[in-house]
PAKOL-538805 format. One record per residue (C-alpha): x, y, z. Coordinates in steps of 0.5 Angstrom, whole numbers, padded with zeros to 4 digits, always signed. Last residue first. Example, Ala and Ser with C-alpha at 12.3 -4.5 7.8 and 13.67 -1.06 7.14 Angstrom:
<lumses>
+0027-0002+0014
+0025-0009+0016
</lumses>
This chain:
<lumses>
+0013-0041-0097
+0016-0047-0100
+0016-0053-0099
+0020-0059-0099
+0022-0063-0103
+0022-0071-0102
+0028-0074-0103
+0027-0079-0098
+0020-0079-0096
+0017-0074-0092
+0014-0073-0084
+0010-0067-0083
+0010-0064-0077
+0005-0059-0074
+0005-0054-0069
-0001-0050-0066
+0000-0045-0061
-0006-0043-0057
-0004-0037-0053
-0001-0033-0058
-0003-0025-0056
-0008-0022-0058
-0006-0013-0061
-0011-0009-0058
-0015-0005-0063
-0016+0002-0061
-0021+0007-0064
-0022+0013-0059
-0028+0018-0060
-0026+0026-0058
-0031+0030-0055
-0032+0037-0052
-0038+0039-0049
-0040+0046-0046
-0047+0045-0050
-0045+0051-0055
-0040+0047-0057
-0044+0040-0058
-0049+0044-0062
-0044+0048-0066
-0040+0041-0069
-0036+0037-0064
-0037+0031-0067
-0034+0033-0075
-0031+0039-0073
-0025+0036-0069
-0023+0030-0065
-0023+0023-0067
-0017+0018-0065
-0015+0013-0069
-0012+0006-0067
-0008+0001-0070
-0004-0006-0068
-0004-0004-0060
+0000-0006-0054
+0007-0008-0057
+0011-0002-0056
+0011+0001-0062
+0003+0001-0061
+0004+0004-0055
+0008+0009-0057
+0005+0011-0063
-0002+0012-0057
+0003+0016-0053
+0005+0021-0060
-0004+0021-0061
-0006+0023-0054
-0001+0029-0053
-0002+0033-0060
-0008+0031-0060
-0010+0034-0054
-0007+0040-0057
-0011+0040-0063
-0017+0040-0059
-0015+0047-0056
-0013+0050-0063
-0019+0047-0066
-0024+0051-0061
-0027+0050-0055
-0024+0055-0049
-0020+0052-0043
-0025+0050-0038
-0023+0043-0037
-0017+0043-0042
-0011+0040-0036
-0016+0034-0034
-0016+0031-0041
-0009+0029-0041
-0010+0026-0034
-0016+0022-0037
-0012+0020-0043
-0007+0017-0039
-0012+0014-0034
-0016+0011-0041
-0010+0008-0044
-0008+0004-0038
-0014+0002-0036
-0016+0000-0043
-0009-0003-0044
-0009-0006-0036
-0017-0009-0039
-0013-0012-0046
-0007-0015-0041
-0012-0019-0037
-0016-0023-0043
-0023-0023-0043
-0025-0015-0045
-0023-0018-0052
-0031-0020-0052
-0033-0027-0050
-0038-0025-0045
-0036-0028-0038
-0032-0025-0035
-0028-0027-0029
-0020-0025-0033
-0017-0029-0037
-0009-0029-0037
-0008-0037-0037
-0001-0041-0035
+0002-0037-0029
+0008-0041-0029
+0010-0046-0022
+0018-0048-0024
+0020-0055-0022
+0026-0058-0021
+0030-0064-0022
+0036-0063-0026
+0031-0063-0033
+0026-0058-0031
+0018-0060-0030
+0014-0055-0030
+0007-0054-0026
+0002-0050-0028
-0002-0045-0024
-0008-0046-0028
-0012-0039-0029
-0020-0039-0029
-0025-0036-0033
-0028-0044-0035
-0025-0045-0040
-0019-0043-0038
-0021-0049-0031
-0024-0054-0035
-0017-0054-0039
-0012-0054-0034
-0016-0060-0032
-0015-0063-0038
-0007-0062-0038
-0006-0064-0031
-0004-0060-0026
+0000-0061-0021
-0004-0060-0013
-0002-0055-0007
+0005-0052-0011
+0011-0052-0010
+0017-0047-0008
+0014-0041-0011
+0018-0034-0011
+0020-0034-0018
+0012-0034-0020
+0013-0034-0028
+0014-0028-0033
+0019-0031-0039
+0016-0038-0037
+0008-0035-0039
+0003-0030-0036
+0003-0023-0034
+0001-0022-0040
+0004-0015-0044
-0001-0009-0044
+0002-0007-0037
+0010-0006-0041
+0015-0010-0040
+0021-0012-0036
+0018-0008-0030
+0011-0008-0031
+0011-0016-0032
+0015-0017-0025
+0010-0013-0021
+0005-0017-0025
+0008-0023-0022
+0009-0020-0016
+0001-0020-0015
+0000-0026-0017
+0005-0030-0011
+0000-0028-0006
-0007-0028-0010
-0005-0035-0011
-0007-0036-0003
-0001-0039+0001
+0002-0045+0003
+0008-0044+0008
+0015-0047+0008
+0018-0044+0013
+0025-0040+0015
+0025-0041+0024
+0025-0033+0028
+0019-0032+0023
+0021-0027+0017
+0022-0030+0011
+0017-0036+0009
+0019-0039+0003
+0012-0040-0001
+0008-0046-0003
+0002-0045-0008
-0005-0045-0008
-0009-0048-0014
-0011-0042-0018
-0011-0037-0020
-0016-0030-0020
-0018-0025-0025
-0022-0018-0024
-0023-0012-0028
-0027-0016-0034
-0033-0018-0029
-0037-0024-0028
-0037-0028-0022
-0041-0034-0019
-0038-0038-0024
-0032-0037-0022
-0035-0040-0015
-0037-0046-0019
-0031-0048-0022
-0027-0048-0016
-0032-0052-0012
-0032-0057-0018
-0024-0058-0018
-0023-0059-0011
-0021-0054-0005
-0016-0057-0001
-0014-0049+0001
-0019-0045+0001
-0022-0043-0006
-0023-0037-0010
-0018-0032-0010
-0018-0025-0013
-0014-0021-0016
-0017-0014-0016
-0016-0009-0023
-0016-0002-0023
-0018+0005-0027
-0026+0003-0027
-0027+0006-0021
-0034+0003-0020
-0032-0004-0023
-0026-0004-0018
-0031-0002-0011
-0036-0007-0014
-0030-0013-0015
-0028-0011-0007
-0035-0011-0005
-0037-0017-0008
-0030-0020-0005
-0033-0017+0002
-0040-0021+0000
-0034-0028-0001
-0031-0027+0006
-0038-0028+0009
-0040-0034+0005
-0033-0037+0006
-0035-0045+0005
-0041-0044+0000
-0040-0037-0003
-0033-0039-0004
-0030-0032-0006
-0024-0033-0001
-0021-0026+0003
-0014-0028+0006
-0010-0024+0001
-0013-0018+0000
-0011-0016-0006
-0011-0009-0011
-0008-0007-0018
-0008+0000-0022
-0007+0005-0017
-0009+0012-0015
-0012+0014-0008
-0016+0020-0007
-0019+0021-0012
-0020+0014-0014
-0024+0013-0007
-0025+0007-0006
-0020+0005-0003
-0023+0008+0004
-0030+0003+0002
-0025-0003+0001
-0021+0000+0009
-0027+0000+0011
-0031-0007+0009
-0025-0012+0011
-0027-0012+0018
-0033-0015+0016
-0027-0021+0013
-0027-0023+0021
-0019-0023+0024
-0014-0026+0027
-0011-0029+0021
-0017-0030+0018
-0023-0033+0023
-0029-0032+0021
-0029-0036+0014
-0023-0041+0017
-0016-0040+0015
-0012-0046+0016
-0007-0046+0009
-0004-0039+0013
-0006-0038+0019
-0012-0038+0024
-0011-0035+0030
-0009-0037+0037
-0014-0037+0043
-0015-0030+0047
-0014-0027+0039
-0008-0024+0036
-0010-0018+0032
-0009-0013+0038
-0011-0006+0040
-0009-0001+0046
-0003+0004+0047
-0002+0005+0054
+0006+0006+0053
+0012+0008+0051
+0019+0008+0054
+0024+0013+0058
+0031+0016+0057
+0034+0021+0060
+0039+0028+0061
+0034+0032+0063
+0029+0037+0059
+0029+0045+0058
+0025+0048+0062
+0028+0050+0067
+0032+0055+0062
+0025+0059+0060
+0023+0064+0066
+0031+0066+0066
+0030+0068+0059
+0037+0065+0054
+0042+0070+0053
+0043+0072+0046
+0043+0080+0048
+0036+0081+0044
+0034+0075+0048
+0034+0068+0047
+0028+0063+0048
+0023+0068+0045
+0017+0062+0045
+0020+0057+0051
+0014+0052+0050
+0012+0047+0056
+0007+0042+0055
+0009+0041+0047
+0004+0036+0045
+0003+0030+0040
+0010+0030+0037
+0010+0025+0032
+0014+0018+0032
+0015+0012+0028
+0015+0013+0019
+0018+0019+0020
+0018+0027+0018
+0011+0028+0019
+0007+0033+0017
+0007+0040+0021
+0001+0045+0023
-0004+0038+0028
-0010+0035+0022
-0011+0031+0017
-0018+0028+0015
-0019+0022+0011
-0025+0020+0008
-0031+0015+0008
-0037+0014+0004
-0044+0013+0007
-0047+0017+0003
-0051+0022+0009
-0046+0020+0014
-0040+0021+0011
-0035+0017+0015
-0028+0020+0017
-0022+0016+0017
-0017+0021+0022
-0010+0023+0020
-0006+0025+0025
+0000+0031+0023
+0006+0033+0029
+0011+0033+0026
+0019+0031+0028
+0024+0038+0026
+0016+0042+0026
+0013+0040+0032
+0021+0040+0037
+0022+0047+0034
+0029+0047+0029
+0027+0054+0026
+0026+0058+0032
+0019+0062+0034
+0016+0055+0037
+0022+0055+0042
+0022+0048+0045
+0028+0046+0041
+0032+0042+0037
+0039+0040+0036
+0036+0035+0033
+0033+0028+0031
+0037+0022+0032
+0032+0016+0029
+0033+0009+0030
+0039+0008+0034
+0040+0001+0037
+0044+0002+0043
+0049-0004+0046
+0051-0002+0053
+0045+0002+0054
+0041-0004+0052
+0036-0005+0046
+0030-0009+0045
+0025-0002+0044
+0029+0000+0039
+0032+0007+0040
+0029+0014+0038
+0034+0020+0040
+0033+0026+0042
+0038+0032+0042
+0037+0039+0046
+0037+0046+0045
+0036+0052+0049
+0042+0056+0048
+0045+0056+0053
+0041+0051+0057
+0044+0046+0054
+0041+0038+0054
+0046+0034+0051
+0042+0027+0051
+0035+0026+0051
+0033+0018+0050
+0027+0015+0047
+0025+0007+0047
+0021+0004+0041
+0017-0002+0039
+0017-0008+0034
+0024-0010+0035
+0022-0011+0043
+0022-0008+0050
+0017-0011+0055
+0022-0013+0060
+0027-0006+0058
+0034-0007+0057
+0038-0001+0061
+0044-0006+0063
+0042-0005+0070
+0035-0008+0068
+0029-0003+0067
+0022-0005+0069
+0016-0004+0064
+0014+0002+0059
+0014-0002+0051
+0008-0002+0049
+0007-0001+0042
+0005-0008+0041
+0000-0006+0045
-0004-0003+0038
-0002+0003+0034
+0004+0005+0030
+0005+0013+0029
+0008+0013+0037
+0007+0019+0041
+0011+0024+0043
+0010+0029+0050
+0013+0035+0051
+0016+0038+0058
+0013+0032+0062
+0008+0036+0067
+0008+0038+0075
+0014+0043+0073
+0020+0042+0079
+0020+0047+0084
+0026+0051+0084
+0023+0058+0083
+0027+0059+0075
+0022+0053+0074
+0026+0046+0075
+0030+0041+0070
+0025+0038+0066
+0022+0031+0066
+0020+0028+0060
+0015+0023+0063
+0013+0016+0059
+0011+0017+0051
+0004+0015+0049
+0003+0008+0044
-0002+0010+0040
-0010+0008+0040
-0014+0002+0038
-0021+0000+0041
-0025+0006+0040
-0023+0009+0032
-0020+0002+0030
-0027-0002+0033
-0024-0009+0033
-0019-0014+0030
-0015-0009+0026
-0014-0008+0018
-0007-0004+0015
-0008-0001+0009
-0001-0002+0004
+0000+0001-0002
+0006+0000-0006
+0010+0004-0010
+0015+0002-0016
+0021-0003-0018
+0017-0010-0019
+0019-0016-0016
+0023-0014-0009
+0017-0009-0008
+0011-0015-0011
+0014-0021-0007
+0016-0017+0001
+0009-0014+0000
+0005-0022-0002
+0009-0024+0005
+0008-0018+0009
+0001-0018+0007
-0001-0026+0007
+0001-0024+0015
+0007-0027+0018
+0008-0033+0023
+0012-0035+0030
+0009-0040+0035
+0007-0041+0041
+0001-0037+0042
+0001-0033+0036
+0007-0029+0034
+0009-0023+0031
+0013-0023+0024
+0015-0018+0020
+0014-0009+0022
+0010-0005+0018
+0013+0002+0018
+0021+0000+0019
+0018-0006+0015
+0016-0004+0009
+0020+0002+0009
+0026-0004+0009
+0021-0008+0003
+0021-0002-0001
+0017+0004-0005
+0012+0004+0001
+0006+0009+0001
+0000+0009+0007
-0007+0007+0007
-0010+0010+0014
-0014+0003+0017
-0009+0003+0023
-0002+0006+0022
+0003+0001+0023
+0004-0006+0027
+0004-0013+0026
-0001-0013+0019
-0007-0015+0017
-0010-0014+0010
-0011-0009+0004
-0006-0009-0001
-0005-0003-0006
-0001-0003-0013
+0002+0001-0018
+0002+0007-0013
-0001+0014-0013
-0003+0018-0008
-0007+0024-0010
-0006+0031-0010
-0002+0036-0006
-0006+0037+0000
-0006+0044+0002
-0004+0042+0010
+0003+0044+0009
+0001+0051+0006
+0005+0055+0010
+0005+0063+0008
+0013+0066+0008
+0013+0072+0005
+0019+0076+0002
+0019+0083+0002
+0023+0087-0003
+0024+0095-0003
+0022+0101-0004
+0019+0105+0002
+0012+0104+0006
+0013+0096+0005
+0007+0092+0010
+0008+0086+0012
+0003+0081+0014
+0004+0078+0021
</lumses>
């Protein structure tokens, strides 16, 4: 209600603007690809491994056996590699808008209305954020309180210290798998009430926002639409509706309104339920070294093309790598997988603010097939390794072995150069090397290492240590293009990307202000100090930036244009280390330099 002041003073005014976005979302990287639960399709930011798994779950199992995704895996190694934001897009089987739906809270009774007769609806009703049946955890409950279809991925809840008094109440969210004896809280949320008008209202303490993709018909992009008045607090559960509100609960003596305190919910538990979706098919998936074209970890690769077109909104997102492990580019073997790496490559050419790594070749794959679907790439915003490598898997009930796509493993290693170094560093190299691999698909001899640079292939090379291990060493920092520019080394295109975000950023905050040399001059003020840095870092050998009277002259004023020329000149580095021994006579002198 608008104030209005009649006499001196102050009035404060509340105006939520909650649903006001607030930028972008940012991360370092975003992985796309299948996960056991979470939100279907919405990209959605984690800075941990335990985030990760509190929204995205572990392993699932597949008839008879326990697995985890290439997400969960390439996730777990870039957030305990690396110390910044990752952006994960969880991708389903199916339809996400007609065959997967949250799971749905079981009847939240309250005690009676003021005439005794019990209300003939749940008091509010929760909804899970995660989707799919493996949500579901309505069934039979035992006299322990465990219920039959409980488990770590889904959740339970429990009202307790209901009080009529004063119309607040506590909710707990409880492991699905848990007993009464034993409870595994989640979340205790509260007191809170019922009463939209009170500060602890059920929607506001726990939220109640859903976010939708939207396809735009008429371009065939897609966005996001957010809809419900309060953002959620927790990665598991919203409210989806509040059936009986209890507005003014209190009155002006403090004493709670005979028609509201029947309202007030019993002390009880239930579960969640109805939910629908799977990615585990009739007959068991393909995973790990057994993906087929049609059949990756459940999944068909069409099933990819939504969650690329969503992330291919840079005002949206923001992030400088992205994988989708899984997805081979073998035009041969994998045809329907290698259009949606196209996809992917156009979608990071058309932002020009990112990388993708991409994989090549299926498991088993020979040296030919590699080389000839490199060859059928040409781009310097993309770079792939090779062979496959063997990883610790973590998460299924027995510790694994498993093969993975290199694509997996890189994405730490990035992860790693960027939190020791800098992004116009090589992600290459003993000092920068995949920590987390147990053995690699095939070792590599020099000469094969050699067809597969030259041929814009990076060799995973294998290094013998002297107690008997091996090291598996990203040995190459080429990316897929084909013209010999220095857009043909990985650390050169993160410098460019790098280089031109920060600019960009800068340059936003000048549009519209008035095109004279104080303006200009304060753009440089900002460009010039940050690319000293970079230079002082390693990044740049010398650059000038160009930003005065000699390109903006009275015909580019009056266009409304502002212009600036950046010159840069990316510092190499040593891949190719030439050593030469000399052997002298005795008595010979050595040279000086």
């Amino acid at each position: 209600m608008p104030e209005t002041i009649l006499s001196p003073g102050v009035v404060a005014i509340e105006n939520d603007q909650s649903l006001i976005p607030q930028g972008p979302i940012v991360a370092d990287a975003a992985i796309i690809g299948p996960t056991v639960r979470g939100p279907v399709n919405i990209p959605t930011i984690v800075t941990s491994y335990d985030q990760y798994k509190e929204i995205f779950g572990e392993s699932f199992k597949s008839g008879s056996t326990f697995y985890s995704y290439f997400t969960s895996i390439a996730a777990y190694h870039q957030l305990t590699e690396g110390d910044g934001a990752l952006l994960i897009t969880r991708v389903v089987s199916g339809s996400p808008d007609t065959d997967w739906t949250p799971a749905t809270s079981s009847f939240i009774s309250a005690s009676s209305h003021s005439g005794g007769s019990p209300y003939n609806s749940s008091v509010f009703e929760l909804e899970t954020i995660s989707e799919g049946i493996i949500m579901n955890s309505t069934s039979s409950e035992s006299t322990i309180n465990t219920l039959d279809s409980g488990s770590s991925d889904n959740f339970r809840w429990e009202i307790v210290s209901p009080n009529t008094s004063s119309g607040e109440f506590t909710l707990l969210i409880r492991q699905g798998n848990d007993s009464i004896n034993n409870k595994s809280i989640l979340h205790t949320i509260g007191p809170v009430t019922l009463d939209p008008n009170s500060s602890n209202y059920i929607e506001k303490a726990i939220g109640n926002q859903v976010l939708t993709v939207i396809e735009e018909t008429s371009t065939g992009e897609y966005y996001t639409q957010l809809t419900g008045s309060y953002p959620n607090k927790y990665n598991t559960i919203r409210v989806k509706t509040v059936n009986q509100k209890t507005p003014d609960y209190l009155d002006s003596n403090g004493i709670p309104k005979n028609e509201f305190t029947g309202s007030i919910p019993i002390a009880s538990s239930g579960s969640f339920g109805d939910a629908k979706g799977t990615n585990i098919p009739g007959s068991e998936g393909k995973y790990y070294h057994d993906i087929t074209d049609t059949n990756i970890q459940g999944l068909h690769p069409h099933e990819y093309t939504e969650s690329i077109s969503l992330l291919a909104n840079k005002d949206a997102y923001k992030y400088s790598l992205i994988v989708a492990p899984g997805l081979i580019a073998d035009k041969t073997s994998f045809p329907n997988s290698n259009t949606v790496v196209n996809q992917l490559i156009n979608t990071v050419e058309s932002r020009e603010d990112c990388m993708a790594i991409i994989d090549l070749a299926k498991y088993g794959e020979d040296l030919n097939d590699v080389v000839s679907n490199a060859n059928d790439k040409d781009t310097s915003y993309a770079a792939s390794y090779w062979p496959w490598v063997q990883t610790l898997d973590r998460y299924p009930n027995t510790l694994q072995n498993v093969w993975v796509p290199s694509s997996t493993l890189a994405l730490g290693t990035y992860a790693l150069n960027d939190s020791v170094g800098f992004p116009w560093l090589a992600p290459a190299g003993t000092t920068r090397g995949i920590t987390n691999a147990v053995d690699a698909e095939k070792y590599l001899t020099q000469g094969v290492r050699d067809i597969l640079y030259t041929n814009r292939v990076n060799p995973i090379s294998t290094i013998n240590n002297s107690n008997g291990t091996s090291n598996f060493v990203l040995f190459g920092q080429k990316t897929l293009q084909k013209r010999n520019t220095s857009l043909t080394r990985v650390n050169v295109r993160r410098l460019l990307i790098n280089l031109k975000n920060f600019i960009s950023r800068t340059a936003d905050n000048f549009v519209f202000e008035q095109n004279t040399p104080s303006t200009r001059e304060s753009i440089l003020s900002i460009i010039n100090p940050y690319l000293n840095l970079v230079q002082e870092e390693g990044g740049l050998t010398a650059f000038q930036v160009i930003m005065d009277e000699t390109n903006n002259p009275p015909s580019v004023i009056d266009n409304n244009q502002l212009v600036g020329q950046i010159y840069i000149q990316p510092t190499r580095t040593a891949e190719f280390i030439s050593l030469t021994f000399n052997i002298l006579p005795t008595g010979a002198t050595f040279p000086t330099t």
